[in-house]
mmCIF file of the N, C-alpha and C atoms, coordinates in Angstrom:
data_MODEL
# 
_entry.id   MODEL 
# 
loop_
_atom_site.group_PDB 
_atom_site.id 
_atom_site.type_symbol 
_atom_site.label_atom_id 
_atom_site.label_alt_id 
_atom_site.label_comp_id 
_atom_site.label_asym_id 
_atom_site.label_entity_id 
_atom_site.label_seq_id 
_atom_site.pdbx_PDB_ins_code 
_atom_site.Cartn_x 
_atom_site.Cartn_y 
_atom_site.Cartn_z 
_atom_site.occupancy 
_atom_site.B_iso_or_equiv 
_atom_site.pdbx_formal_charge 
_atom_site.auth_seq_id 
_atom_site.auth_comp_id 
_atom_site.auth_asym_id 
_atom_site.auth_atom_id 
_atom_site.pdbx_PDB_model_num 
ATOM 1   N N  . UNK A 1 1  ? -41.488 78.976  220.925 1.00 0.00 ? 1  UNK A N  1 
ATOM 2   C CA . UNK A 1 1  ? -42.051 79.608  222.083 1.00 0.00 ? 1  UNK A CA 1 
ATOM 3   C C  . UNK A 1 1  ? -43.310 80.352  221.639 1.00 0.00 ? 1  UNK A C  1 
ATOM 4   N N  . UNK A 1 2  ? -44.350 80.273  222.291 1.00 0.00 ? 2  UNK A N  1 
ATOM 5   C CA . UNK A 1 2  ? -45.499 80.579  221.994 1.00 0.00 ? 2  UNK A CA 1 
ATOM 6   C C  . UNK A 1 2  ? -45.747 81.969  223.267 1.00 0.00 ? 2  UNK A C  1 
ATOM 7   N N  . UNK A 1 3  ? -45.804 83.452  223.003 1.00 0.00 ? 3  UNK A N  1 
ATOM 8   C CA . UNK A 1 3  ? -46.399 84.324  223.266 1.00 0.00 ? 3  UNK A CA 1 
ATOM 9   C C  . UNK A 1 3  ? -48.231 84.663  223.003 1.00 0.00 ? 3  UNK A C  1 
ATOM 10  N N  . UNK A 1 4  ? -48.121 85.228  224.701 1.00 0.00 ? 4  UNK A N  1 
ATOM 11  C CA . UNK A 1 4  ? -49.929 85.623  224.109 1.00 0.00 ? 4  UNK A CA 1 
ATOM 12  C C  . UNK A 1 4  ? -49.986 87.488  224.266 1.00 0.00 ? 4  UNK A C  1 
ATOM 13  N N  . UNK A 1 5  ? -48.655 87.599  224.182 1.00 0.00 ? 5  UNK A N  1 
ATOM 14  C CA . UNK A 1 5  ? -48.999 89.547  223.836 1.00 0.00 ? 5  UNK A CA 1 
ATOM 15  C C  . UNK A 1 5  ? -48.396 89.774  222.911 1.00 0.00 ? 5  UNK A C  1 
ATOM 16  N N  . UNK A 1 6  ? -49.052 91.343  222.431 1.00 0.00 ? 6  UNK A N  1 
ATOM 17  C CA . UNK A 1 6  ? -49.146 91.647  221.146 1.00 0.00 ? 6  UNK A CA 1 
ATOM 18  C C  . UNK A 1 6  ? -47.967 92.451  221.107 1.00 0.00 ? 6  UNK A C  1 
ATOM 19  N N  . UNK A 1 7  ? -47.218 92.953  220.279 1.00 0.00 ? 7  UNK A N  1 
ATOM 20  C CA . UNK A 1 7  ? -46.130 93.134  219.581 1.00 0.00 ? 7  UNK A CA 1 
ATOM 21  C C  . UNK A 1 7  ? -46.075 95.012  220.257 1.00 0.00 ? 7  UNK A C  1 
ATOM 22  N N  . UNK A 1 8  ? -47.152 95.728  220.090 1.00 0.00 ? 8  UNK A N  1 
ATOM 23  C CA . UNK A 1 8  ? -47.563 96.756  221.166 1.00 0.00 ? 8  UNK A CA 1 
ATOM 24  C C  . UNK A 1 8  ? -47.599 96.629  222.330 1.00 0.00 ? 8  UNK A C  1 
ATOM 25  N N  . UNK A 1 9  ? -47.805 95.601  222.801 1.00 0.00 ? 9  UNK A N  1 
ATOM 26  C CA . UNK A 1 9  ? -47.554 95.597  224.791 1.00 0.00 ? 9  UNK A CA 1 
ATOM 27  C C  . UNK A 1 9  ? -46.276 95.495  224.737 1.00 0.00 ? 9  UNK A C  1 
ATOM 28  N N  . UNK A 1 10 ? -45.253 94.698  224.053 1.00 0.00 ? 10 UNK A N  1 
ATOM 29  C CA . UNK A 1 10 ? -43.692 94.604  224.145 1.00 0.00 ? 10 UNK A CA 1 
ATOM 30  C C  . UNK A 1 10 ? -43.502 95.831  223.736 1.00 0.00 ? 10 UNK A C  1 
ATOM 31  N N  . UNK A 1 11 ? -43.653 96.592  222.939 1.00 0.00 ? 11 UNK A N  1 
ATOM 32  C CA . UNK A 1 11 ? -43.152 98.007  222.625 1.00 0.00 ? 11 UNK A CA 1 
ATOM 33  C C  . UNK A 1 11 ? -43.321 98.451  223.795 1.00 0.00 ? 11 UNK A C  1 
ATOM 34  N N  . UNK A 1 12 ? -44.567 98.968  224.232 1.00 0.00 ? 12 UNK A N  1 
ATOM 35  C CA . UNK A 1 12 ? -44.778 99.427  225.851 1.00 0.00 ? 12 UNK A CA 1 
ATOM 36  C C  . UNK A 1 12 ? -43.655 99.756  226.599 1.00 0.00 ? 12 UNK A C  1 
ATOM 37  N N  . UNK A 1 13 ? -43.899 98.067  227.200 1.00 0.00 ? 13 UNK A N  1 
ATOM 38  C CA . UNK A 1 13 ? -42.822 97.199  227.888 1.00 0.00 ? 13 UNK A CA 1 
ATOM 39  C C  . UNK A 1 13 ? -41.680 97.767  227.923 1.00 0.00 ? 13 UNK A C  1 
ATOM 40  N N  . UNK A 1 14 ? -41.024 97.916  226.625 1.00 0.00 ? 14 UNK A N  1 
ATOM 41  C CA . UNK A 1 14 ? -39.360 98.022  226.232 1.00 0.00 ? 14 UNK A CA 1 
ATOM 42  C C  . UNK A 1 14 ? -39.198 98.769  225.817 1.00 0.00 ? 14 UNK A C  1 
ATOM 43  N N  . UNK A 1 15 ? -39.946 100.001 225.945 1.00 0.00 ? 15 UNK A N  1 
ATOM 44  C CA . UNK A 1 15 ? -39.173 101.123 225.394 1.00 0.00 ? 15 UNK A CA 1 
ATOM 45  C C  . UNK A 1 15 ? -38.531 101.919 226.019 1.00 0.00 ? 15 UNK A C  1 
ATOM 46  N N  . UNK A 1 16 ? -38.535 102.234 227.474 1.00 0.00 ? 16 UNK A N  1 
ATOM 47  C CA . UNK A 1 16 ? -37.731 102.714 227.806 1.00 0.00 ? 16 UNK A CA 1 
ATOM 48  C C  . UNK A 1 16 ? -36.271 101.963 228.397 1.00 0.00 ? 16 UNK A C  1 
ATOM 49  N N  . UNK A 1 17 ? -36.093 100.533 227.579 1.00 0.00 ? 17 UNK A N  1 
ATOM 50  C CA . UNK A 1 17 ? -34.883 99.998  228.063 1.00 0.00 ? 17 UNK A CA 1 
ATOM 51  C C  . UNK A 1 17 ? -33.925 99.974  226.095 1.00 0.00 ? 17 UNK A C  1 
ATOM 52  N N  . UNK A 1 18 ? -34.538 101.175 225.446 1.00 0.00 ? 18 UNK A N  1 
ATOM 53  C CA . UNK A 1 18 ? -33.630 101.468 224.024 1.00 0.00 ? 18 UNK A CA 1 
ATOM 54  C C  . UNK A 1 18 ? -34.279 100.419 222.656 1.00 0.00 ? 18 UNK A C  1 
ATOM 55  N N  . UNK A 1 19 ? -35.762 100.038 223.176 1.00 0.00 ? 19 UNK A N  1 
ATOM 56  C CA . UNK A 1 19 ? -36.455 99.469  221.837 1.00 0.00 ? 19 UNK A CA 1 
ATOM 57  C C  . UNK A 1 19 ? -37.035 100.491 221.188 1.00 0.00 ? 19 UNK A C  1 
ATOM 58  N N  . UNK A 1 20 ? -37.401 100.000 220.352 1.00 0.00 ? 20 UNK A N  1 
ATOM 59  C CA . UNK A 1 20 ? -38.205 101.009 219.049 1.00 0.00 ? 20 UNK A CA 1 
ATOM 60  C C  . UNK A 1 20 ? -39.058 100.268 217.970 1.00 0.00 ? 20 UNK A C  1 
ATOM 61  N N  . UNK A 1 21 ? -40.234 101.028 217.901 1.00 0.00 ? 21 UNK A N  1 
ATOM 62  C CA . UNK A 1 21 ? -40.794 100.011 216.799 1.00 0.00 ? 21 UNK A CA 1 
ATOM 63  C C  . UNK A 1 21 ? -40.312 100.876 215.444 1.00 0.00 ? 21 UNK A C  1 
ATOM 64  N N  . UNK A 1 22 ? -40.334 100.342 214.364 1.00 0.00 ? 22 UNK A N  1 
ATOM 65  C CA . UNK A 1 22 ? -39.761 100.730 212.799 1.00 0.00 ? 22 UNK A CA 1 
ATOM 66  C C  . UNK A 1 22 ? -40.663 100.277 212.246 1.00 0.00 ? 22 UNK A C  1 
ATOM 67  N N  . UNK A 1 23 ? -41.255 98.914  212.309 1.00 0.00 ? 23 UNK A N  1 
ATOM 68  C CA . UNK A 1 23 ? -42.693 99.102  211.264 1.00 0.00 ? 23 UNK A CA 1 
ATOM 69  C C  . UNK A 1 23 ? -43.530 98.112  211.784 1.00 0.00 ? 23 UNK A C  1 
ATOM 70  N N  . UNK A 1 24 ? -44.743 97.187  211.522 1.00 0.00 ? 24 UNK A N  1 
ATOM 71  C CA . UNK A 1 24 ? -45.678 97.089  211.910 1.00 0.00 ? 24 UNK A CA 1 
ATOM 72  C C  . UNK A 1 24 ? -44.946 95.631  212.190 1.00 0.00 ? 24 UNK A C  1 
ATOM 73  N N  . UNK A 1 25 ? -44.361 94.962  211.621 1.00 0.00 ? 25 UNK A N  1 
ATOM 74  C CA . UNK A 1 25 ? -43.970 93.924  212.546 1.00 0.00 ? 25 UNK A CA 1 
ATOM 75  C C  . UNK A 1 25 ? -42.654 93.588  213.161 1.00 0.00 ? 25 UNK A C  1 
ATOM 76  N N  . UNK A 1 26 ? -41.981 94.478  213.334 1.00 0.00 ? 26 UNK A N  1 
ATOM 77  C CA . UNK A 1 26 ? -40.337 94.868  213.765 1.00 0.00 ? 26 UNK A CA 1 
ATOM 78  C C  . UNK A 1 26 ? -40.286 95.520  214.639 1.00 0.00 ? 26 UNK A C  1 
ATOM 79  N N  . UNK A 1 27 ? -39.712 95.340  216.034 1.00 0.00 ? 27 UNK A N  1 
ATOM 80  C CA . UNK A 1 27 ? -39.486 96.110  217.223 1.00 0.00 ? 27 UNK A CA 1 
ATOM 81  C C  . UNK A 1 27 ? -37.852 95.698  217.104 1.00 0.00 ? 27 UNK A C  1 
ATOM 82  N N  . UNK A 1 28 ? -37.369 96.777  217.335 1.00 0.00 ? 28 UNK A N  1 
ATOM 83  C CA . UNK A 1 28 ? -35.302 96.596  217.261 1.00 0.00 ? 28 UNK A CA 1 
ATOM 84  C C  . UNK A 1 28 ? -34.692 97.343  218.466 1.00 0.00 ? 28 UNK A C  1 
ATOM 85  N N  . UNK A 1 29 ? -33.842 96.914  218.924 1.00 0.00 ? 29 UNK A N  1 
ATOM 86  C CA . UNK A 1 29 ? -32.733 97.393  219.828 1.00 0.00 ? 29 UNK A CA 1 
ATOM 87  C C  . UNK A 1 29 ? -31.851 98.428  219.296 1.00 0.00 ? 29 UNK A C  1 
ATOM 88  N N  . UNK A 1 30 ? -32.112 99.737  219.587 1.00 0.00 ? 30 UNK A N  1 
ATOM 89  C CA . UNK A 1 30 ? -31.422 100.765 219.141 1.00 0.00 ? 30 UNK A CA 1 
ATOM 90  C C  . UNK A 1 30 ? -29.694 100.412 219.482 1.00 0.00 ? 30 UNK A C  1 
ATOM 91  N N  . UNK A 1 31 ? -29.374 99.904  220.348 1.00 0.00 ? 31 UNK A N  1 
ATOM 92  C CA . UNK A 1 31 ? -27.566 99.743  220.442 1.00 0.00 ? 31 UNK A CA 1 
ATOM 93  C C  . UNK A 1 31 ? -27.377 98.471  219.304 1.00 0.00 ? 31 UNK A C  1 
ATOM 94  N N  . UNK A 1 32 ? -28.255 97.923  218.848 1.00 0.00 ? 32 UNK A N  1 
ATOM 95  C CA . UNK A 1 32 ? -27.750 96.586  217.902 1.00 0.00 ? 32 UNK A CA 1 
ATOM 96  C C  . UNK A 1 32 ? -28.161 97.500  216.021 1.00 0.00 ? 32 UNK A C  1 
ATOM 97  N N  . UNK A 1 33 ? -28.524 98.782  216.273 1.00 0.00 ? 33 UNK A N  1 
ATOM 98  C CA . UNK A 1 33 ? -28.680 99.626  214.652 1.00 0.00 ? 33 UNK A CA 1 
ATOM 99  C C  . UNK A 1 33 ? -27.206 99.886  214.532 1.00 0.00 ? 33 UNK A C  1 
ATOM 100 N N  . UNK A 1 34 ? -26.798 99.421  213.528 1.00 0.00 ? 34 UNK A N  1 
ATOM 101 C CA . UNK A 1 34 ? -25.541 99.501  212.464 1.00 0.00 ? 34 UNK A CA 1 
ATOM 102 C C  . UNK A 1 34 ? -25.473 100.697 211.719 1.00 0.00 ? 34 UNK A C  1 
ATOM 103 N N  . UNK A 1 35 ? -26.847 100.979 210.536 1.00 0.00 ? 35 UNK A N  1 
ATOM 104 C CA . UNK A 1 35 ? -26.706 101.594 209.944 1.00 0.00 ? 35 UNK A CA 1 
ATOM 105 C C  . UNK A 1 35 ? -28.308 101.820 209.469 1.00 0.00 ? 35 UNK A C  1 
ATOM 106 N N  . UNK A 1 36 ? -28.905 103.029 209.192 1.00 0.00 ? 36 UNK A N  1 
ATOM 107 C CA . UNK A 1 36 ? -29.732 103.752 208.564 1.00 0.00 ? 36 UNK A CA 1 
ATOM 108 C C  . UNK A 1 36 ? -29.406 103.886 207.430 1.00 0.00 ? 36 UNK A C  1 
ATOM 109 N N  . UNK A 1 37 ? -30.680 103.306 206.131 1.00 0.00 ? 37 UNK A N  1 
ATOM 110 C CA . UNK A 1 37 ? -30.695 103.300 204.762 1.00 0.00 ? 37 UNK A CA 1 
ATOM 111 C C  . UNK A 1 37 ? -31.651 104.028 204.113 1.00 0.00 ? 37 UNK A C  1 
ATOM 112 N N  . UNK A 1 38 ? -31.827 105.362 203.939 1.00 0.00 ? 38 UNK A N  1 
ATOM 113 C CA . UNK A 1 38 ? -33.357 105.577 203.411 1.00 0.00 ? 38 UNK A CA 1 
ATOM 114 C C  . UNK A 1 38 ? -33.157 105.475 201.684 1.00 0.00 ? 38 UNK A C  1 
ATOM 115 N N  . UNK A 1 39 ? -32.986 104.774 200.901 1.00 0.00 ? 39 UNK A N  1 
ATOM 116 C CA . UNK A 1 39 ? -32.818 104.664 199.604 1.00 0.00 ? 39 UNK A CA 1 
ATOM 117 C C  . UNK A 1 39 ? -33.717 102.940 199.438 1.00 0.00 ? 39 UNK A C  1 
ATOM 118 N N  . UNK A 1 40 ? -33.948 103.216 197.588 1.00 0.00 ? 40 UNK A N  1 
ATOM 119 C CA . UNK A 1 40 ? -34.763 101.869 197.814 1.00 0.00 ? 40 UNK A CA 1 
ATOM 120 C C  . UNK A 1 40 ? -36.180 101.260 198.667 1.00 0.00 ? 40 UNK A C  1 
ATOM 121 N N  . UNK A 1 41 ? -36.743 102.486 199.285 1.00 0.00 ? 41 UNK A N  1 
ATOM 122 C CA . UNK A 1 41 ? -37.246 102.166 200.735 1.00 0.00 ? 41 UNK A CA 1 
ATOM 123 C C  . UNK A 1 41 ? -36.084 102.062 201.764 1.00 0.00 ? 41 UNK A C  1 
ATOM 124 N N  . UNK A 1 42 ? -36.834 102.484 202.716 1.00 0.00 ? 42 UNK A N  1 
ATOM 125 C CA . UNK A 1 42 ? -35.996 102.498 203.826 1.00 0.00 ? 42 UNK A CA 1 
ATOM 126 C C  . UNK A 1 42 ? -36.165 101.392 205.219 1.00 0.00 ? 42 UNK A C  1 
ATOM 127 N N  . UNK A 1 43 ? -34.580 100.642 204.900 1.00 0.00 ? 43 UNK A N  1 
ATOM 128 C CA . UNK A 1 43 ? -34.003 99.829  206.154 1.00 0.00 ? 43 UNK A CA 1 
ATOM 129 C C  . UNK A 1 43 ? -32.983 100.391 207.164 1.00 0.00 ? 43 UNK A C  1 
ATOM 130 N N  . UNK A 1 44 ? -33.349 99.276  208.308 1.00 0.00 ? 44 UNK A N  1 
ATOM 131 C CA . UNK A 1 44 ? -32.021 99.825  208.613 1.00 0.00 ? 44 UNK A CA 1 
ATOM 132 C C  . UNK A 1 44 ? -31.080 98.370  208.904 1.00 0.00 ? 44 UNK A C  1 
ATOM 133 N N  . UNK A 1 45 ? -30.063 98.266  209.213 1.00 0.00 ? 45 UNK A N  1 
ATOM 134 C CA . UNK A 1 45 ? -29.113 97.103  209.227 1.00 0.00 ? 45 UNK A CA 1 
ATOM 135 C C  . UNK A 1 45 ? -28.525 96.420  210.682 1.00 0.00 ? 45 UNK A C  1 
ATOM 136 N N  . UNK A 1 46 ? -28.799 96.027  210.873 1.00 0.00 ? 46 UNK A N  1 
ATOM 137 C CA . UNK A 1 46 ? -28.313 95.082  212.566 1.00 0.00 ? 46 UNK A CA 1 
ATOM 138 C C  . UNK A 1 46 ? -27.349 94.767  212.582 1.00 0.00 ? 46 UNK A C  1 
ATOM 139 N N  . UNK A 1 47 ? -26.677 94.926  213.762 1.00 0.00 ? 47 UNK A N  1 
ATOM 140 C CA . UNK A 1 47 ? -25.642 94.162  214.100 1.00 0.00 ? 47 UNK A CA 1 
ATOM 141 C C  . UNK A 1 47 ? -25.131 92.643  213.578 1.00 0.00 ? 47 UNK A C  1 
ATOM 142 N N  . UNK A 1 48 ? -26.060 91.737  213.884 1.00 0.00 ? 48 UNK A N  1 
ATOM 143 C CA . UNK A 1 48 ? -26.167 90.572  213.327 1.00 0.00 ? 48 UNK A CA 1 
ATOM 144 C C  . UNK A 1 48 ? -25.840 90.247  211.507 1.00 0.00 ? 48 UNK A C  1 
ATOM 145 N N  . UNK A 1 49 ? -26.195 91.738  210.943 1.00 0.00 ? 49 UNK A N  1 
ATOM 146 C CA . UNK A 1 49 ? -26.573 91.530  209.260 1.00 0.00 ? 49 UNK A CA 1 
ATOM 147 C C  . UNK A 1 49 ? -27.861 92.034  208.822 1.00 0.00 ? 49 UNK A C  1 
ATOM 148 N N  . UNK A 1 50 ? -28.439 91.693  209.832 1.00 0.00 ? 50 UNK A N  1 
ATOM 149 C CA . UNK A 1 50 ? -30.199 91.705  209.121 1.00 0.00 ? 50 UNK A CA 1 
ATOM 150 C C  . UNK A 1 50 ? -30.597 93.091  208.801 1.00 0.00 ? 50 UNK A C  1 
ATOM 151 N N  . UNK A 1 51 ? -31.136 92.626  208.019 1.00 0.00 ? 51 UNK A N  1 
ATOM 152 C CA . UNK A 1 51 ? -31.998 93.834  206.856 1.00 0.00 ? 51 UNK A CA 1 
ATOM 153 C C  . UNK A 1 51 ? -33.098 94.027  207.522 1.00 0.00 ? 51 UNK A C  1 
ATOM 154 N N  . UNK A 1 52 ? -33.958 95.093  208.204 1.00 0.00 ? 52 UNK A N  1 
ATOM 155 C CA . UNK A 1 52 ? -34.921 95.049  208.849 1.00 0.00 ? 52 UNK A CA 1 
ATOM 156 C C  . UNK A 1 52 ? -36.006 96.555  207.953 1.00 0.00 ? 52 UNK A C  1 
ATOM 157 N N  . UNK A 1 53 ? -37.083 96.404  207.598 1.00 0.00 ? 53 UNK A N  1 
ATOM 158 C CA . UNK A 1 53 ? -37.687 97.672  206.762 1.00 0.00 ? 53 UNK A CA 1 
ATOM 159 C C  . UNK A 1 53 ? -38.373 98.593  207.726 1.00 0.00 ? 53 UNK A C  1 
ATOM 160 N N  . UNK A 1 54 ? -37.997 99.752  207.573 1.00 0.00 ? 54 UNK A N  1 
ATOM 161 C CA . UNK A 1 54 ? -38.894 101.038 207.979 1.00 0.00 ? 54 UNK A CA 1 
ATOM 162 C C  . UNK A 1 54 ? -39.716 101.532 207.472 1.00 0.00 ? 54 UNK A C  1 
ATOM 163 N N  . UNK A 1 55 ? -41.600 101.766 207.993 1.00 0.00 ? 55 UNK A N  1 
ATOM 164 C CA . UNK A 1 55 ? -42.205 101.644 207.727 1.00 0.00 ? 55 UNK A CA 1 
ATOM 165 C C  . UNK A 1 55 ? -42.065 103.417 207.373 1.00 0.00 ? 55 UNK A C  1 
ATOM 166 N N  . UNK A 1 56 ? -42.807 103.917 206.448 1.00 0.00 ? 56 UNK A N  1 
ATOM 167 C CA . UNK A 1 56 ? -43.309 105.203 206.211 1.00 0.00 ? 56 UNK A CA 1 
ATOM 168 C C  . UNK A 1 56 ? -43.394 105.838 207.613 1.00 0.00 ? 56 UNK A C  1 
ATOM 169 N N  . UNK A 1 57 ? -44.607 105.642 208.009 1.00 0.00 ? 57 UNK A N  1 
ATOM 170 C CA . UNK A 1 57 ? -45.060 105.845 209.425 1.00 0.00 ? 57 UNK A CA 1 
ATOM 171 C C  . UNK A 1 57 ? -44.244 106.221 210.681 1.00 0.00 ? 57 UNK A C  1 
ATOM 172 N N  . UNK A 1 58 ? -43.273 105.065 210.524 1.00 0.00 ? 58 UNK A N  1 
ATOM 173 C CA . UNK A 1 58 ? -42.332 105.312 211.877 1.00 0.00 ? 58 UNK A CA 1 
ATOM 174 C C  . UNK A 1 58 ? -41.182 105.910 211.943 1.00 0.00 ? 58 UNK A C  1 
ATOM 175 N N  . UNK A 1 59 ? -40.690 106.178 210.861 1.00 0.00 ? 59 UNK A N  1 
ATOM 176 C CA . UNK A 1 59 ? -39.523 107.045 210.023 1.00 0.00 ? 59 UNK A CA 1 
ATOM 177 C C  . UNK A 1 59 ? -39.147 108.205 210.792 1.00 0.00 ? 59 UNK A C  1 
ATOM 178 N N  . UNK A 1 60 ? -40.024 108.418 211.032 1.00 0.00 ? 60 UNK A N  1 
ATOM 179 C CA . UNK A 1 60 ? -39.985 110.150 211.332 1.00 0.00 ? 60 UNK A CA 1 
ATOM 180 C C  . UNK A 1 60 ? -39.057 109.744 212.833 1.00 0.00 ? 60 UNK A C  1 
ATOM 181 N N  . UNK A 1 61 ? -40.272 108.887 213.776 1.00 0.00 ? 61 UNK A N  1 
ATOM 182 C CA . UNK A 1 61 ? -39.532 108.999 215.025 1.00 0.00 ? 61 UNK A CA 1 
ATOM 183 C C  . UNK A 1 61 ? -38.721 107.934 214.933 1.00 0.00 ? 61 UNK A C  1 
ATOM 184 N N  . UNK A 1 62 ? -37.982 107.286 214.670 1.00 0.00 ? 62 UNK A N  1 
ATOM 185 C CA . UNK A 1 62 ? -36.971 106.825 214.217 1.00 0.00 ? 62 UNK A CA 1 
ATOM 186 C C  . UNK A 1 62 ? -35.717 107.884 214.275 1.00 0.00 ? 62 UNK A C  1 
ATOM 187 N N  . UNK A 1 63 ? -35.936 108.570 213.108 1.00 0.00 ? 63 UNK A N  1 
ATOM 188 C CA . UNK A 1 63 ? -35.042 109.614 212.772 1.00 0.00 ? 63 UNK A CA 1 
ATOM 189 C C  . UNK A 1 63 ? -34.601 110.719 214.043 1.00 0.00 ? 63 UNK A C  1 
ATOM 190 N N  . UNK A 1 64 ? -35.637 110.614 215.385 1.00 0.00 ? 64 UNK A N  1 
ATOM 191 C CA . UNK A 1 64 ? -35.614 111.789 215.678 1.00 0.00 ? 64 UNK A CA 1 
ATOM 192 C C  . UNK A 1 64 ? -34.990 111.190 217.047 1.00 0.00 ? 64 UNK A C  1 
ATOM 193 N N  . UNK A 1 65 ? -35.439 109.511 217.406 1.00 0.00 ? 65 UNK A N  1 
ATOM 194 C CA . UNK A 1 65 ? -34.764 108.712 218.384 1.00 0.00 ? 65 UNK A CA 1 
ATOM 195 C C  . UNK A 1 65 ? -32.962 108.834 217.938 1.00 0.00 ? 65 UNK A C  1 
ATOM 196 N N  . UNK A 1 66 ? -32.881 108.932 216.546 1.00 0.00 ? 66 UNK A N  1 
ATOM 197 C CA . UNK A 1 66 ? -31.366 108.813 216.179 1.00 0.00 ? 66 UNK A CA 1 
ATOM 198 C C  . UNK A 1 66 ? -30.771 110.108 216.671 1.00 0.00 ? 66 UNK A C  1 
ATOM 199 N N  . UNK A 1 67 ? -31.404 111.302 216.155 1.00 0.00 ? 67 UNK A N  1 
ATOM 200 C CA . UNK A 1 67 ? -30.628 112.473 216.343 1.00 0.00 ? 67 UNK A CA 1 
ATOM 201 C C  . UNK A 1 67 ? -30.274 112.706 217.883 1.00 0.00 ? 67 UNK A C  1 
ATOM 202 N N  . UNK A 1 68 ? -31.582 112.549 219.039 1.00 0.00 ? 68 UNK A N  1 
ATOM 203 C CA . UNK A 1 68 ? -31.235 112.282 220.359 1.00 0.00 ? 68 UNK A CA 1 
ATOM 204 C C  . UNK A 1 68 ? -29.987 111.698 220.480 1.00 0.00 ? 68 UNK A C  1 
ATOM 205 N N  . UNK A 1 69 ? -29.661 110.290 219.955 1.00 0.00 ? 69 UNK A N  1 
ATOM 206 C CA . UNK A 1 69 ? -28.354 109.458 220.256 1.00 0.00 ? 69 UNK A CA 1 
ATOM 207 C C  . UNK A 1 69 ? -27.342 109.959 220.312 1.00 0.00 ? 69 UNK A C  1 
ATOM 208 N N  . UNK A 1 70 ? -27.112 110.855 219.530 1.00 0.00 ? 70 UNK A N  1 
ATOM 209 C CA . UNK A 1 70 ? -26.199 111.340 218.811 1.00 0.00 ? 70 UNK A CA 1 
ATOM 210 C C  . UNK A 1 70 ? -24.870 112.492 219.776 1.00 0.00 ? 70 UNK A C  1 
# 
């Protein structure tokens, strides 16, 4: 499937239905986060398995989307 918007208009788009961007090419579904890793660099883990990396940058609000959840 071939998209012609950028990875920022879907953030837009979806963030107020529980997306999040984590790093420059990863937008994730906060109900499909498993688990938060900050060791090694920091991932976090999907539902599915997948290993997905958190960028420096987005960490922070990441962290601060989590504590909200909570």
């Amino acid at each position: 499937m071939l998209i012609s918007r950028t990875l920022k208009e879907f953030e837009t788009i979806l963030s107020k239905s529980g997306f999040v961007r984590v790093h420059y090419s990863h937008l994730i579904n906060i109900s499909h986060l498993m688990s938060f890793l900050n060791k090694e660099g920091c991932y976090v883990i999907m539902s599915n398995g997948d290993s997905i990396p958190v960028s420096t940058r987005k960490k922070a609000n990441l962290i601060e989307i989590l504590k909200k959840a909570e």
